[in-house]
C-alpha positions as CSV (number, residue, x, y, z in Angstrom):
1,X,147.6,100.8,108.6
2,X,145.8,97.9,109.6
3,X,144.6,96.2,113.2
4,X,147.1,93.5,112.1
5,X,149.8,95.8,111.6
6,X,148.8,98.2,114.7
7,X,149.4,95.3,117.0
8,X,152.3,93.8,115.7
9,X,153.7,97.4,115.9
10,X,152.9,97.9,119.3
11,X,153.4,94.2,121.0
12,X,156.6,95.4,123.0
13,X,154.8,98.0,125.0
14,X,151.2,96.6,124.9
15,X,151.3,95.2,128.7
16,X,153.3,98.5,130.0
17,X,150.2,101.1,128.1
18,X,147.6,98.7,129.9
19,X,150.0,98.8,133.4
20,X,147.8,100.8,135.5
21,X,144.2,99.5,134.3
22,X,145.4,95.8,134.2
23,X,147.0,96.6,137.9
24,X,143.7,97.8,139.5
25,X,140.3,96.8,136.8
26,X,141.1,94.7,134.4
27,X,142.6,91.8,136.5
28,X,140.0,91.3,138.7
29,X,137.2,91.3,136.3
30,X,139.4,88.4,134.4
31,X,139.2,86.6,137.5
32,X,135.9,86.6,138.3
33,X,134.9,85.5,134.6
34,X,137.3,83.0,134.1
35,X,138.1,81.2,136.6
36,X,135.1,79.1,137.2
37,X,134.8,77.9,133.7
38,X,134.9,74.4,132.1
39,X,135.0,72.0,129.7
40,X,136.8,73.4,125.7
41,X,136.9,77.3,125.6
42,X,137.9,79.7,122.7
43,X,139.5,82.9,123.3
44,X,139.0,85.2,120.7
45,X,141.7,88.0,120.8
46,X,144.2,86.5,123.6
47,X,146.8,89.4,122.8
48,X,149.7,89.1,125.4
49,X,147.6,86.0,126.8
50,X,146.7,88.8,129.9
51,X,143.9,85.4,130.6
52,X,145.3,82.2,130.5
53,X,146.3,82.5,134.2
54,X,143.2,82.5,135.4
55,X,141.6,79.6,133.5
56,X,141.1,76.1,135.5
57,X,143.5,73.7,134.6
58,X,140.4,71.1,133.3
59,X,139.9,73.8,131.0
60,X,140.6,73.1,127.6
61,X,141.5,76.5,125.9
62,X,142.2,76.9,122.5
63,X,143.4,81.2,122.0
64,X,143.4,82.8,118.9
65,X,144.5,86.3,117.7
66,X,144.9,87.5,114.6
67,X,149.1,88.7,115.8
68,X,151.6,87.0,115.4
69,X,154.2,89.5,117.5
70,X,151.2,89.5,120.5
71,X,150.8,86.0,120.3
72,X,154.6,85.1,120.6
73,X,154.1,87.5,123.9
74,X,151.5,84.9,125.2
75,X,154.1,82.4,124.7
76,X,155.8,83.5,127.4
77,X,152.8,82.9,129.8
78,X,152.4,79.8,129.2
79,X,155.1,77.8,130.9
80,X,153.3,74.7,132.5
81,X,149.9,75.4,130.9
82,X,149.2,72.3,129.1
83,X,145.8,72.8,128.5
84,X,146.0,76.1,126.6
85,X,147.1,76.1,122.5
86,X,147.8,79.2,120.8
87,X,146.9,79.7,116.9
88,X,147.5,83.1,114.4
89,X,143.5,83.2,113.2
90,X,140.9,85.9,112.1
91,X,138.3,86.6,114.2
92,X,135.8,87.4,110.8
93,X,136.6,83.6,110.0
94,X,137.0,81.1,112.6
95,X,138.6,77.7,111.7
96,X,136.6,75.4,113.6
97,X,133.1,73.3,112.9
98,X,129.9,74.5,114.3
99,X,129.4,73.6,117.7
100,X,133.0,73.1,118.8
101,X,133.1,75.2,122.2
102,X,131.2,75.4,125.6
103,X,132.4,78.7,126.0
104,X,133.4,81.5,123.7
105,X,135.6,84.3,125.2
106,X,136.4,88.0,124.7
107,X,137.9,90.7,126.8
108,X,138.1,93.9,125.4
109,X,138.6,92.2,121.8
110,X,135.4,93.8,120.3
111,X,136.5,97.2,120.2
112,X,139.4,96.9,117.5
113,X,138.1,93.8,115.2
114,X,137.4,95.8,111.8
115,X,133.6,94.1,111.2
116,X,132.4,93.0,114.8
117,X,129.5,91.7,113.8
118,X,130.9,89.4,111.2
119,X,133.3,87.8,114.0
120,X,130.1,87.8,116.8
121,X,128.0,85.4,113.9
122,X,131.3,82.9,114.1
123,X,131.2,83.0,117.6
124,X,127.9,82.1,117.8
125,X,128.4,79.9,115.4
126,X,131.7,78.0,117.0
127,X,129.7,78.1,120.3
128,X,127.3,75.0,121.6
129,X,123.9,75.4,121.3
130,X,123.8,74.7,125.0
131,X,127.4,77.3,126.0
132,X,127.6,80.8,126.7
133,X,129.9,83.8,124.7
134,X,130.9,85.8,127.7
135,X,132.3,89.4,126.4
136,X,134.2,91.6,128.8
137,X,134.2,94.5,126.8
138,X,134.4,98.7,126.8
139,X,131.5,100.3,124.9
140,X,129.4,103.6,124.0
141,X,127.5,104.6,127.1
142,X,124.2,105.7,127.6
143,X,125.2,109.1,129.4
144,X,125.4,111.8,127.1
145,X,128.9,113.2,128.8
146,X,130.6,110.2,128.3
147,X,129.3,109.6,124.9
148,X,130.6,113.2,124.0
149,X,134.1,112.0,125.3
150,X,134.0,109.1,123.3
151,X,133.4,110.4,120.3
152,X,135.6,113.1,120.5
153,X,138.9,110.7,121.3
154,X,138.1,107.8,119.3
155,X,139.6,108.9,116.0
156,X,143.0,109.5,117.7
157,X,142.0,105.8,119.7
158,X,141.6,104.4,116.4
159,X,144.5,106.3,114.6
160,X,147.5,104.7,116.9
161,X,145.7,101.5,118.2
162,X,142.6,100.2,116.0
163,X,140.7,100.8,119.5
164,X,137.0,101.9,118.5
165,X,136.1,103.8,122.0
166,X,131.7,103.9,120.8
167,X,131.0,101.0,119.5
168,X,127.4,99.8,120.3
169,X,128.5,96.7,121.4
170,X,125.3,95.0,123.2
171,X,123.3,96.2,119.6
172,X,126.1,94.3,117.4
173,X,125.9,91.2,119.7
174,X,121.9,91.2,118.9
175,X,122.9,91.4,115.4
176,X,124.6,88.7,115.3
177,X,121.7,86.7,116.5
178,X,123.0,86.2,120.2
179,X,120.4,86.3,123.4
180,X,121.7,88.3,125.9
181,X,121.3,86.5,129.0
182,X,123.2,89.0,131.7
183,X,124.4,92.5,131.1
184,X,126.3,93.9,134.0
185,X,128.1,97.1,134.2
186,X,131.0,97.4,135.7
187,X,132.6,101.0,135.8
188,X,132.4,104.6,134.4
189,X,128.4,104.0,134.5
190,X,128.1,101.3,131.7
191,X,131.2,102.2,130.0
192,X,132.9,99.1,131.4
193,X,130.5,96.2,130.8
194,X,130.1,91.8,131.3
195,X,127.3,90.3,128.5
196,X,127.0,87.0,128.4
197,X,124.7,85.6,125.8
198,X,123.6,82.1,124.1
199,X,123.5,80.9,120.5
């Protein structure tokens, strides 16, 4: 089954699986990252639009996600936010010219997009030469424990949700010719983790 069809599938319950975590991680992190930005943004991966609250209201914010059935959940967040536009798009191929975006958005997006690399290179591509991508992501840690634990759930991870729990996600962002300019981590050691990086 495909990431498309995984999230479609699971758009009615997505917010209620993500309860807890949303209630007492996820939400703050969001706010700290998002709420100071400016100028035109692209969020790669909205989902259930779990963001768009947070954004400044002189944001410009285009969202993209590659669910329709997620998407139409966003839709329901956005009563009053003018400044926000939701689109069905592929992270792998982004339908915007070079250049187009002072900031370039993902929160734990990176884990289920089949070739991350692919979508990181139209990121960077999408972004200004002068903006930041900001990733708020899960990844494969450095501790050996952890990694073990990883590895040993993320074929059931990727079986029911397309969630990839080891990716090596500061090494793909390399790849795709970013510069890491801050790498913090945030919980379960470096599990949990904010890179922001430049074209």
């Amino acid at each position: 089954m495909s990431v498309l069809s995984k999230y479609d599938r699971i758009s009615p319950i997505y917010d209620l699986m993500e309860a807890p975590v949303e209630l007492f991680l996820f939400r703050k992190w969001r706010r700290a990252v998002l709420s100071d930005l400016h100028g035109s943004v692209l969020e790669v991966g909205t989902g259930t639009g779990k963001n768009l609250e947070y954004y400044p209201k002189d944001c410009k914010v285009t969202a993209i996600d590659i669910s329709p059935k997620m998407l139409e959940h966003a839709k329901k967040r956005m009563a009053g936010m003018d400044n926000i536009s939701l689109q069905v798009m592929d992270a792998e191929l982004l339908a915007f010219a070079d250049n187009s975006f002072d900031y370039v958005i993902t929160t734990f997006v990176l884990c289920s997009i089949p070739n991350p690399v692919a979508a990181l290179r139209e990121m960077r591509r999408v972004c200004k030469p002068d903006g930041l991508v900001i990733n708020l992501e899960h990844m494969r840690s450095s501790n050996r424990m952890l990694t073990f634990l990883e590895n040993v759930l993320n074929p059931i991870s990727v079986f029911f949700m397309g969630v990839n729990l080891n990716r090596k996600t500061v090494e793909n962002i390399k790849k795709a010719g970013l510069s890491v300019v801050e790498e913090k981590h945030l919980a379960l050691r470096d599990v949990f983790r904010l890179i922001r990086s430049k074209p």
